[in-house]
LUMSEVO-250235 format. One record per residue (C-alpha): residue in one letter; chain; x, y, z. Coordinates in Angstrom, 3 decimals. Layout:
REM residues N
@code:A&unit:A&x:X&y:Y&z:Z
...
***
This chain:
REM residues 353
@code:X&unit:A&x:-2.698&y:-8.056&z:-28.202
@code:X&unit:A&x:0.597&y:-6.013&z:-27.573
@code:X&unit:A&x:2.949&y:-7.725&z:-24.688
@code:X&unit:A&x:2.807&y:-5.319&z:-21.865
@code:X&unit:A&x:5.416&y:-3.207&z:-20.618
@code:X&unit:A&x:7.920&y:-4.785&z:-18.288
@code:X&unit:A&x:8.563&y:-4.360&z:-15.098
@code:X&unit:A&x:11.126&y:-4.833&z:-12.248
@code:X&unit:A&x:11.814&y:-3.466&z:-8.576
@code:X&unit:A&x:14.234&y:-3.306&z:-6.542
@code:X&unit:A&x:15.235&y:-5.436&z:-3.427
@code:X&unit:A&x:16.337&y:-3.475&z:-0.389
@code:X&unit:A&x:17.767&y:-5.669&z:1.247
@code:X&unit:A&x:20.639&y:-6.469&z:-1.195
@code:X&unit:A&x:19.572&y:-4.001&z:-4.210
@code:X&unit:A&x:19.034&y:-6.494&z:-6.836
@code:X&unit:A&x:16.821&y:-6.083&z:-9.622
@code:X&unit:A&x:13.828&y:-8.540&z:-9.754
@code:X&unit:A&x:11.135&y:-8.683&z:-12.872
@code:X&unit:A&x:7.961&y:-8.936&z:-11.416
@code:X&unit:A&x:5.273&y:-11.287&z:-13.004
@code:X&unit:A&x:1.829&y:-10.365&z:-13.335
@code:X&unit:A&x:-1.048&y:-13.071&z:-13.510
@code:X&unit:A&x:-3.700&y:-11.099&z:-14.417
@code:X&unit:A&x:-2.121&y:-8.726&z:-17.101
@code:X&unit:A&x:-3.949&y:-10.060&z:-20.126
@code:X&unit:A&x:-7.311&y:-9.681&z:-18.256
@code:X&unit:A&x:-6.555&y:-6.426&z:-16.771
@code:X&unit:A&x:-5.730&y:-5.251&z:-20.660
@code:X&unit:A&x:-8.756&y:-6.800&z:-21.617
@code:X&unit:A&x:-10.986&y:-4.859&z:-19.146
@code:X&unit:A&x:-8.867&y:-1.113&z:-19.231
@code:X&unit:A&x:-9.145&y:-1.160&z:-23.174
@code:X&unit:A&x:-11.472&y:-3.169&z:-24.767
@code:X&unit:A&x:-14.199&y:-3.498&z:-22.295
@code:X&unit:A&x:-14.037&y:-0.057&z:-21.375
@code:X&unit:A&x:-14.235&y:1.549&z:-24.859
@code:X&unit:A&x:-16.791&y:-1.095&z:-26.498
@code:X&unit:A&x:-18.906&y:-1.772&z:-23.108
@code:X&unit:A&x:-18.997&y:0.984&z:-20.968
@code:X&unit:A&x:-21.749&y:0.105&z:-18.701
@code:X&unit:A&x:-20.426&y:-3.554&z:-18.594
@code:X&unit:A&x:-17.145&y:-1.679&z:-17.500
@code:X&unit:A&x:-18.757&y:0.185&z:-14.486
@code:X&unit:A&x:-20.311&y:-2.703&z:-13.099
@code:X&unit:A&x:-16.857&y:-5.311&z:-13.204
@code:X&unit:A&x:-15.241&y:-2.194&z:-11.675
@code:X&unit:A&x:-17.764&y:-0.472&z:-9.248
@code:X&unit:A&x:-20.210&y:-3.742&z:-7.975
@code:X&unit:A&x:-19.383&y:-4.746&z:-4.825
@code:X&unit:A&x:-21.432&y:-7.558&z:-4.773
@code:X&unit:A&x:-19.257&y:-8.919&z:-8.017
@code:X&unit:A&x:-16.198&y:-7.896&z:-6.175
@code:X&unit:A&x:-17.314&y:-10.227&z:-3.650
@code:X&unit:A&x:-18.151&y:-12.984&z:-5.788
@code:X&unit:A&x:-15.007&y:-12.529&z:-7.542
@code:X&unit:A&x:-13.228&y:-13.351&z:-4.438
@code:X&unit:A&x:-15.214&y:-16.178&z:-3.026
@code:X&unit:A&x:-14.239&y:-18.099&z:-5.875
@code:X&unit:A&x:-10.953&y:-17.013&z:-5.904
@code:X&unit:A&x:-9.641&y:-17.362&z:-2.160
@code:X&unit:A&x:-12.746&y:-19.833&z:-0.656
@code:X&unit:A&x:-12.069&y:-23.120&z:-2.749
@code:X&unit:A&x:-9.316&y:-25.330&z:-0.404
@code:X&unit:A&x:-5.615&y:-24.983&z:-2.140
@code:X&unit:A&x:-4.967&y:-28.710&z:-2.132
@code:X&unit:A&x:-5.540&y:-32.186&z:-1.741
@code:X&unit:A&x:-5.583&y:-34.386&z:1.566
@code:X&unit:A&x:-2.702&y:-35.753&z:0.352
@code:X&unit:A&x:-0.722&y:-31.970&z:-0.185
@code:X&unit:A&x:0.784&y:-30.088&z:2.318
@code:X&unit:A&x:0.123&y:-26.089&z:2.026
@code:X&unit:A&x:3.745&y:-25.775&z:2.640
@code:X&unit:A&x:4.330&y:-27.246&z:-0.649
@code:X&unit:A&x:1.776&y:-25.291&z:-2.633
@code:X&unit:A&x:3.402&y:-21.864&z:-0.585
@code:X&unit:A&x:7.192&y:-22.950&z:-1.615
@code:X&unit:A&x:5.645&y:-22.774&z:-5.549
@code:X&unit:A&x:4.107&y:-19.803&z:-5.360
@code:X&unit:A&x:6.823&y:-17.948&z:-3.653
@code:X&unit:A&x:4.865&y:-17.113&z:-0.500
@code:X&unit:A&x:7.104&y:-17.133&z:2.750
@code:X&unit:A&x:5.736&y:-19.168&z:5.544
@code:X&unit:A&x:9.054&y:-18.999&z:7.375
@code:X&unit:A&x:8.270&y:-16.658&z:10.183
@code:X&unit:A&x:4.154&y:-17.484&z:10.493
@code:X&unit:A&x:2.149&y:-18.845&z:12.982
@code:X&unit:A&x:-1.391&y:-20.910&z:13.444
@code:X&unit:A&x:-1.267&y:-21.631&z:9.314
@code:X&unit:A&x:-3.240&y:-24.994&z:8.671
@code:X&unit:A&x:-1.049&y:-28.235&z:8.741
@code:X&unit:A&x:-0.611&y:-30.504&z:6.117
@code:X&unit:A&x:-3.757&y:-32.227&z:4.838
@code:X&unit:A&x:-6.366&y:-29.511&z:6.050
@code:X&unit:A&x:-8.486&y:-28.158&z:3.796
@code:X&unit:A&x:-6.690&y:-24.715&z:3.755
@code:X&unit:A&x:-7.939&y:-21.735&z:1.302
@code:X&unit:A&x:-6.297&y:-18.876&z:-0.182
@code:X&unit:A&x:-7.689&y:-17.041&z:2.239
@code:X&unit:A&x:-5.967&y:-18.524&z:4.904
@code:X&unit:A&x:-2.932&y:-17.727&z:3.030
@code:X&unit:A&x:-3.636&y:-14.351&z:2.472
@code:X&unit:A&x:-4.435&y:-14.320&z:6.840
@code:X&unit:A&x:-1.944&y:-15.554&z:8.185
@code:X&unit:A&x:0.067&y:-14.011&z:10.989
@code:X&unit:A&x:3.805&y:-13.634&z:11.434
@code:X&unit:A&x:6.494&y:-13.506&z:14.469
@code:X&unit:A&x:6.961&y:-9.656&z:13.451
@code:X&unit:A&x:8.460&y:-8.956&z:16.818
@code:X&unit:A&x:11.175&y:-11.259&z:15.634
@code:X&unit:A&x:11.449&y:-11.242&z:11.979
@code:X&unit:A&x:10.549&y:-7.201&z:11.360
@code:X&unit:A&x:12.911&y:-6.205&z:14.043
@code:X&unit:A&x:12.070&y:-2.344&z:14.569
@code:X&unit:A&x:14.438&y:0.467&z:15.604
@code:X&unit:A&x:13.706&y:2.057&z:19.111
@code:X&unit:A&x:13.781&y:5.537&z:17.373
@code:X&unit:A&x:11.080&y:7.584&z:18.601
@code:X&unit:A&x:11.523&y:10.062&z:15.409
@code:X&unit:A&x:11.601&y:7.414&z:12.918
@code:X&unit:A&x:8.987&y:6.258&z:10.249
@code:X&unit:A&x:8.099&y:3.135&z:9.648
@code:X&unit:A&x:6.539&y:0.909&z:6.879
@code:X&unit:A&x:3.200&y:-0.043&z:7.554
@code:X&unit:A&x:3.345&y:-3.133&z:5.401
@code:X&unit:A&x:5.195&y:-5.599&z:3.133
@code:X&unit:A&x:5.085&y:-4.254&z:0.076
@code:X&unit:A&x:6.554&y:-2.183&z:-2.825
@code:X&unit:A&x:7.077&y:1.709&z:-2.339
@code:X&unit:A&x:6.750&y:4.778&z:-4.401
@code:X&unit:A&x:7.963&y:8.343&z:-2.726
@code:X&unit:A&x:6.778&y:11.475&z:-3.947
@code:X&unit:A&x:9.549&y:12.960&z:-5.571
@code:X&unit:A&x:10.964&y:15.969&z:-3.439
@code:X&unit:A&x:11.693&y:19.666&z:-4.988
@code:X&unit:A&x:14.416&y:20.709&z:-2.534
@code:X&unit:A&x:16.843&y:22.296&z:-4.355
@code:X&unit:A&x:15.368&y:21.019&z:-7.488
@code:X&unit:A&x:14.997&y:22.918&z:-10.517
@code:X&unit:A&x:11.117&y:24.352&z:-11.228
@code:X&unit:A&x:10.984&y:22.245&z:-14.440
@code:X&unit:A&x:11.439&y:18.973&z:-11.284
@code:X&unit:A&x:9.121&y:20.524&z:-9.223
@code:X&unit:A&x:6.364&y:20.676&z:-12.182
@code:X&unit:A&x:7.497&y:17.511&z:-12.940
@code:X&unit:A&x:6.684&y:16.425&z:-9.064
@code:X&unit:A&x:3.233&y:17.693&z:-9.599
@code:X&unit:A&x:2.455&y:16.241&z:-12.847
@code:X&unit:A&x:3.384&y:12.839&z:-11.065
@code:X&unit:A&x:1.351&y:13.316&z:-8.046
@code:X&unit:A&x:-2.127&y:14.201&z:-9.911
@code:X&unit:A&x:-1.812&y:11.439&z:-12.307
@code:X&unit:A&x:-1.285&y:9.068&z:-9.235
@code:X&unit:A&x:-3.935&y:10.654&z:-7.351
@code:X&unit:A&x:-6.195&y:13.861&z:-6.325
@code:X&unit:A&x:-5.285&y:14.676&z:-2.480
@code:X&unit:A&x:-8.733&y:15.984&z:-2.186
@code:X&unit:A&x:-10.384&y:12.082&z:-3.783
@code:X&unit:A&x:-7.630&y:10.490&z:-1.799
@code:X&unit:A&x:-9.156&y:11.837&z:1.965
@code:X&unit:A&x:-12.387&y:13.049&z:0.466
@code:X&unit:A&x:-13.561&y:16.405&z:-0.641
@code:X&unit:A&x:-15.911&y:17.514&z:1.717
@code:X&unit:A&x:-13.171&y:16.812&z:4.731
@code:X&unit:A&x:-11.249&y:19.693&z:6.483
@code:X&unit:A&x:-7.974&y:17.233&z:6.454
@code:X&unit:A&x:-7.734&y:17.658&z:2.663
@code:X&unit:A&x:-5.729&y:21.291&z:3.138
@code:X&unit:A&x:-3.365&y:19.729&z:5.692
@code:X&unit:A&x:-1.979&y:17.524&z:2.672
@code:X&unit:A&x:-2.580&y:20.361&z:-0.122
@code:X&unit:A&x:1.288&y:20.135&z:-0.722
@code:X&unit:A&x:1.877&y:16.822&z:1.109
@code:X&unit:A&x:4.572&y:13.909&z:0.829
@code:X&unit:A&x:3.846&y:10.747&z:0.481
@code:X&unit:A&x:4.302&y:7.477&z:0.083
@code:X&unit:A&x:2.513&y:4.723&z:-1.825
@code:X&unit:A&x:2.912&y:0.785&z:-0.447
@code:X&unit:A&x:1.383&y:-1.813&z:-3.195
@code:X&unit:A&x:1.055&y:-4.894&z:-1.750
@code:X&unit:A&x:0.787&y:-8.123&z:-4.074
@code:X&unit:A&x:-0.453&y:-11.344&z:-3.359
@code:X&unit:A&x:2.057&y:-13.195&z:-2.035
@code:X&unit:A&x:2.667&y:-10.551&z:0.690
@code:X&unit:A&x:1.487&y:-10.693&z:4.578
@code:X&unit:A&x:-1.540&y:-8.518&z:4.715
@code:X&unit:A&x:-1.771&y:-7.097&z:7.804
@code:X&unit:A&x:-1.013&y:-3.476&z:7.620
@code:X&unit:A&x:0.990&y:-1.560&z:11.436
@code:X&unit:A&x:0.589&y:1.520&z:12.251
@code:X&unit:A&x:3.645&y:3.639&z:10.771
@code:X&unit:A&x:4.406&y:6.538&z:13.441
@code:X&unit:A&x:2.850&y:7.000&z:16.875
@code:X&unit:A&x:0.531&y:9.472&z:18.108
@code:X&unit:A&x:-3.322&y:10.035&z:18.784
@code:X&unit:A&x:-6.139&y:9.270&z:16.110
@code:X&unit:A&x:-7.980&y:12.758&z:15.483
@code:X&unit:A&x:-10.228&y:10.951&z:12.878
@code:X&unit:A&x:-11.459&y:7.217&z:11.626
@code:X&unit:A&x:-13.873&y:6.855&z:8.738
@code:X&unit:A&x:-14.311&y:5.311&z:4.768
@code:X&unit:A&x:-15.517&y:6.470&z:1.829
@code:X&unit:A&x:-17.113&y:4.517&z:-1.149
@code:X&unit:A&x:-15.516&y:3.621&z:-4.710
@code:X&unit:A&x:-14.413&y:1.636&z:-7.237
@code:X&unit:A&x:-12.545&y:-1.611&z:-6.919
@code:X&unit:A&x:-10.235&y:-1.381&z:-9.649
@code:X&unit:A&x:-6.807&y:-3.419&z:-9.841
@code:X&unit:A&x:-3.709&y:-2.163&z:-8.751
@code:X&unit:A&x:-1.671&y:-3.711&z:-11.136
@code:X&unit:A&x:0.822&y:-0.964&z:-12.594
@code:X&unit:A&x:-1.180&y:-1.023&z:-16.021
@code:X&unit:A&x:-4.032&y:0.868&z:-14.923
@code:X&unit:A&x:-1.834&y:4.083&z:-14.454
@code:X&unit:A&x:-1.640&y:3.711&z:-17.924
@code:X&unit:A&x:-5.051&y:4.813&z:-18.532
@code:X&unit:A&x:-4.833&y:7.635&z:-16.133
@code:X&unit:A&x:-8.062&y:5.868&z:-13.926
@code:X&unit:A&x:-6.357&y:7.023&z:-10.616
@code:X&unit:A&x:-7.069&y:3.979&z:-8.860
@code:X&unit:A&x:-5.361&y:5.257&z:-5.404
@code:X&unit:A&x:-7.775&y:7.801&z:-4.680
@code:X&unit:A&x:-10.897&y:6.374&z:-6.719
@code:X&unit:A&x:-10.995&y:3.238&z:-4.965
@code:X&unit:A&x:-13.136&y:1.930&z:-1.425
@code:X&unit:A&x:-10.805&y:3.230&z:1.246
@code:X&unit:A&x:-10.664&y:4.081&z:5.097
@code:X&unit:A&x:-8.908&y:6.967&z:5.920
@code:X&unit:A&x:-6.864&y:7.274&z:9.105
@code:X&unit:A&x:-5.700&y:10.660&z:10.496
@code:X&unit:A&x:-3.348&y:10.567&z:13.531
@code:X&unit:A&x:-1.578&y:13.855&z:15.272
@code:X&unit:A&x:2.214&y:12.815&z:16.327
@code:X&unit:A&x:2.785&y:15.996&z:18.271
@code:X&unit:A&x:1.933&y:14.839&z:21.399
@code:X&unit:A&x:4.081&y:13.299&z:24.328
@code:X&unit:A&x:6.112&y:10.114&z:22.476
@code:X&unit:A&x:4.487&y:10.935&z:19.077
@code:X&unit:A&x:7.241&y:10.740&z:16.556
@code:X&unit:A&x:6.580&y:14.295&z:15.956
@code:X&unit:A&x:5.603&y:14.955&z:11.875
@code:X&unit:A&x:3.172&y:16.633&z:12.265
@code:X&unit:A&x:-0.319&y:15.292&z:11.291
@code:X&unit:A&x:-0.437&y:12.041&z:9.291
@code:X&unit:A&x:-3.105&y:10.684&z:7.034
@code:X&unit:A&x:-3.122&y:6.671&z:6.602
@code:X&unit:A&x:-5.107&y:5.954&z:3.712
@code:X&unit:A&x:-5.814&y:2.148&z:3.289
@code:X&unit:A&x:-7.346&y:1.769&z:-0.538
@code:X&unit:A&x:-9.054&y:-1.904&z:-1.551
@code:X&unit:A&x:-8.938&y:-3.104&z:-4.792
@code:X&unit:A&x:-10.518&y:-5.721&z:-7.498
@code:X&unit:A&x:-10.851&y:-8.753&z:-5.097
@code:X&unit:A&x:-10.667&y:-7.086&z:-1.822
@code:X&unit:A&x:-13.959&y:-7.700&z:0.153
@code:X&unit:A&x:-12.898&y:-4.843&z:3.119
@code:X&unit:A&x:-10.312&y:-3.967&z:5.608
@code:X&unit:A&x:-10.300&y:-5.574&z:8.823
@code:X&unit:A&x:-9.537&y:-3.027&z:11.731
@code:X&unit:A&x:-7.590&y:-4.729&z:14.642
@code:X&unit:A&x:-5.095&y:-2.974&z:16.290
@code:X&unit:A&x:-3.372&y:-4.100&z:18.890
@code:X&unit:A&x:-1.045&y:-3.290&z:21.328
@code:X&unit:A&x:1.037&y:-6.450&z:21.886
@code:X&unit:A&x:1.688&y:-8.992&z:19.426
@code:X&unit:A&x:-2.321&y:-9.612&z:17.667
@code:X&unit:A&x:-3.880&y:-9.622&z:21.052
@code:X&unit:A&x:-7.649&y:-8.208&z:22.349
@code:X&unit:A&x:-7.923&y:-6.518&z:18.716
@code:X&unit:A&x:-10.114&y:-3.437&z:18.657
@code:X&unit:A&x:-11.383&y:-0.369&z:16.138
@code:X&unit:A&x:-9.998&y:2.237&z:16.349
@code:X&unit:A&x:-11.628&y:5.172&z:17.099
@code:X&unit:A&x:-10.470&y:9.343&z:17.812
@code:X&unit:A&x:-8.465&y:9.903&z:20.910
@code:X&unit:A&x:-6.858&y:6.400&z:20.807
@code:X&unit:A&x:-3.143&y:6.359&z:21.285
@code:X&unit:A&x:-1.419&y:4.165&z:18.881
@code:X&unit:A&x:2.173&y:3.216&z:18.552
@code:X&unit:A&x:4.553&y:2.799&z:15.473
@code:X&unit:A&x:4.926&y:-0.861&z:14.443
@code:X&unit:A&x:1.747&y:-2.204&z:16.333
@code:X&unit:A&x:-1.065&y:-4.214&z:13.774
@code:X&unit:A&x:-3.752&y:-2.258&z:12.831
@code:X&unit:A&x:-5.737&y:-3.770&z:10.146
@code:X&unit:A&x:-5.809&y:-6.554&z:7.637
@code:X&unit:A&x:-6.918&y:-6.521&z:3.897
@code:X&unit:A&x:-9.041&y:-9.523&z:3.485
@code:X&unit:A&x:-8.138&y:-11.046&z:1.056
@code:X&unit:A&x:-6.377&y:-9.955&z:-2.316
@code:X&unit:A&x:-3.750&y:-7.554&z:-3.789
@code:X&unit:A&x:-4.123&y:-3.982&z:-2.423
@code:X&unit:A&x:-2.429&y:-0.181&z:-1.375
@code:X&unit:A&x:-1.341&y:1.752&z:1.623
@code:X&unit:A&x:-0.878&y:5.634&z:0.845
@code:X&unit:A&x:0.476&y:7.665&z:3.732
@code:X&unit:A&x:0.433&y:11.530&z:3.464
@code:X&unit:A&x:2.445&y:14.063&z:5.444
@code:X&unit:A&x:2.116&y:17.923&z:5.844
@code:X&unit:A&x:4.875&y:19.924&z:4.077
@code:X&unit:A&x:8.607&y:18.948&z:5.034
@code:X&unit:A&x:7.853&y:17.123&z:7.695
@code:X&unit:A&x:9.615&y:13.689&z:6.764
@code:X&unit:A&x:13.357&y:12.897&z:5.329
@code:X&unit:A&x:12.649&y:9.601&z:3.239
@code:X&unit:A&x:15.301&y:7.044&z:4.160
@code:X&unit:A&x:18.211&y:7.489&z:1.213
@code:X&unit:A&x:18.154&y:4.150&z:0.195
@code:X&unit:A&x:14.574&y:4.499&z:-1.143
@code:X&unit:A&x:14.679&y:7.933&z:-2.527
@code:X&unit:A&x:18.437&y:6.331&z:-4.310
@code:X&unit:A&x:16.691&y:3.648&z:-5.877
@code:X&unit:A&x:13.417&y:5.805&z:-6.744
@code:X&unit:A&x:15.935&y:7.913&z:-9.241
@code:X&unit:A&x:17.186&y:4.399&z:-10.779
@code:X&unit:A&x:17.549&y:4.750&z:-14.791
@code:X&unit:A&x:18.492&y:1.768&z:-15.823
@code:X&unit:A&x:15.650&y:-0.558&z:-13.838
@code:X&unit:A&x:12.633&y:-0.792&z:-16.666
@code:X&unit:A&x:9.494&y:0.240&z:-14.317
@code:X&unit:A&x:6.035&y:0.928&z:-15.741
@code:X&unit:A&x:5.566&y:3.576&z:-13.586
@code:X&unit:A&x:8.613&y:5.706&z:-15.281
@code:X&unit:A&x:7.208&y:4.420&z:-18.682
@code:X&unit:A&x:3.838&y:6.304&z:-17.642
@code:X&unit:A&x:4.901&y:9.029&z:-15.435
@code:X&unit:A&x:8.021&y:10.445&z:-17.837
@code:X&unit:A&x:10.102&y:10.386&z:-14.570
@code:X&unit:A&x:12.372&y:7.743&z:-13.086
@code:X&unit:A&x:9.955&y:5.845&z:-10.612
@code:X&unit:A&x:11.059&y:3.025&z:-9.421
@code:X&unit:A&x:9.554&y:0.788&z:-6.785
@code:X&unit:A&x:11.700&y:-0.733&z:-3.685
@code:X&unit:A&x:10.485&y:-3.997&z:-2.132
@code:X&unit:A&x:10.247&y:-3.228&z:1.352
@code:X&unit:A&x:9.534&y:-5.034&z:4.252
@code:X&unit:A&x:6.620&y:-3.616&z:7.556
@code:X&unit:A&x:8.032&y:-1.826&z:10.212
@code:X&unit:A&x:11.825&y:-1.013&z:8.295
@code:X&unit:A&x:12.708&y:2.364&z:8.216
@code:X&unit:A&x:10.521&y:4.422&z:6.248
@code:X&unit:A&x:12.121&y:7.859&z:7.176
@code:X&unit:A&x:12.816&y:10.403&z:10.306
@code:X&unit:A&x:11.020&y:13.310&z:11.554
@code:X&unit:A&x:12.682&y:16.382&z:9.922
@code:X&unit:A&x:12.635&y:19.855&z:12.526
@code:X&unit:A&x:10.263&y:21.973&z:11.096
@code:X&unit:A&x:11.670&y:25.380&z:9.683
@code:X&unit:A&x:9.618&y:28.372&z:9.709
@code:X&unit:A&x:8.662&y:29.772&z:6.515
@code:X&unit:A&x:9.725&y:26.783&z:5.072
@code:X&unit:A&x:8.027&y:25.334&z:1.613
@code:X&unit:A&x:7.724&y:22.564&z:-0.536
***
């Protein structure tokens, strides 16, 4: 078996390069190309079961971490998770999971400090992020080039669902893809403010997100479980872009997502449900438990990504197995929830993508 393809992303907060390891890579090989070709129906149920999804992650994240005589401070400082800003973990010599790991809560409202910008975006998660590349004042062979990328990554109409009237809002939409790995903090905030027009999920796959299954073109993104969020920020203190789908995908070893917003700290958490107002930067859900994505879509120049992101995006000379499959420079920025995603950009009339 072939080594796979490298990969490293970018740090925003001092731009260094970082090689990211993956622990499943030989497995995931394993299942996109031999399984798949030589067992097809054994495929389609490792990929599609819930039930073995479920399984898969009982045994993974249910068995305790470490010993009575182990603190999970210790076992957190050698797998590079940061318990430095959480609160209510278990203390040393509990019988703590990777689930609680994977659940645990931070001081955001002192370690994700967040701008008081009405008009600007936010992150909805800690995570790594991919921007859809933008064709103003691009060349057509870019823009073509934009497209290729975008229905490769995903199908707008799979992403929110076919039969919904939201899918020609985002026929030409931006957007931005968050993959979250599993060392991260998994609860996902809301990223702009405004009132929820529509709340539901539709059924799929659970297939990994690991950057290797682009390679077989299985569109994970919009193929996947996933509950669909769909929030109007042109109302009073909306951060006025227009309509905004949040699209929260599961993947292999994800058992569901959690809704809990709340509107101080993780306090009296509730669904949410159309006609709600939510706020930028509040919690809203939690994947429970594994590696997963956040995919936010925007109507037609409504957002200017922050530079800094769309500068490192265009990177060369960072190896990336997104450029490797995609043919364009794609490279991921390791971003932190409720930074600066972008700002609200004043809609021009007759104005196109």
């Amino acid at each position: 078996m072939t080594a796979p393809q490298p990969h490293q992303f970018l740090m925003r907060r001092d731009g260094s390069a970082v090689t990211e390891v993956f622990a499943g890579d030989r497995s995931v090989k394993w299942l996109y190309s031999s399984v798949r070709e030589s067992a097809p129906a054994l495929y389609r149920w490792l990929t599609h079961s819930r039930q073995f999804n479920q399984w898969l992650a009982n045994i993974n994240f249910d068995l305790p971490l470490v010993s009575a005589s182990s603190s999970i401070h210790d076992f957190c400082e050698k797998s590079d998770i940061d318990l430095s800003d959480a609160v209510g973990m278990p203390i040393a010599g509990s019988a703590a999971s990777w689930r609680d790991v994977f659940g645990r809560k931070i001081e955001f409202w002192r370690s994700r400090p967040m701008s008081n910008n009405q008009f600007e975006v936010v992150c909805p998660s800690d995570s790594r992020v991919l921007l859809s590349p933008t064709c103003n004042g691009a060349t057509v062979n870019d823009c073509s080039n934009r497209i290729e990328v975008k229905n490769k990554l995903f199908s707008n109409q799979e992403l929110v669902g076919k039969e919904k009237a939201w899918a020609s809002n985002f026929a030409q939409a931006q957007w931005a893809i968050f993959r979250l790995t599993p060392e991260k903090y998994h609860f996902n905030h809301v990223p702009v403010s405004g009132v929820v027009l529509d709340v539901y999920s539709l059924d799929g796959a659970y297939h990994s997100c690991n950057p290797l299954v682009a390679s077989h073109e299985i569109r994970p993104t919009s193929r996947n479980a996933r509950l669909i969020t769909i929030v109007d920020t042109e109302v009073a203190w909306g951060s006025q872009v227009g309509i905004v789908a949040i699209v929260e995908v599961v993947a292999l070893l994800i058992g569901r997502i959690e809704q809990c917003y709340s509107a101080h700290c993780y306090e009296s958490p509730q669904a949410l449900e159309p006609g709600m107002h939510v706020y930028r930067g509040n919690v809203k859900s939690r994947f429970d438990p594994g590696s997963s994505t956040v995919v936010l879509l925007f109507e037609p120049n409504r957002i200017q990504f922050s530079a800094d992101l769309v500068a490192n995006q265009a990177r060369i000379d960072i190896p990336s197995r997104f450029t490797k499959v995609y043919g364009t420079p794609m490279v991921e920025t390791d971003v932190r929830v409720r930074s600066a995603l972008g700002y609200a950009k004043p809609l021009v009339k007759g104005e196109i993508t």
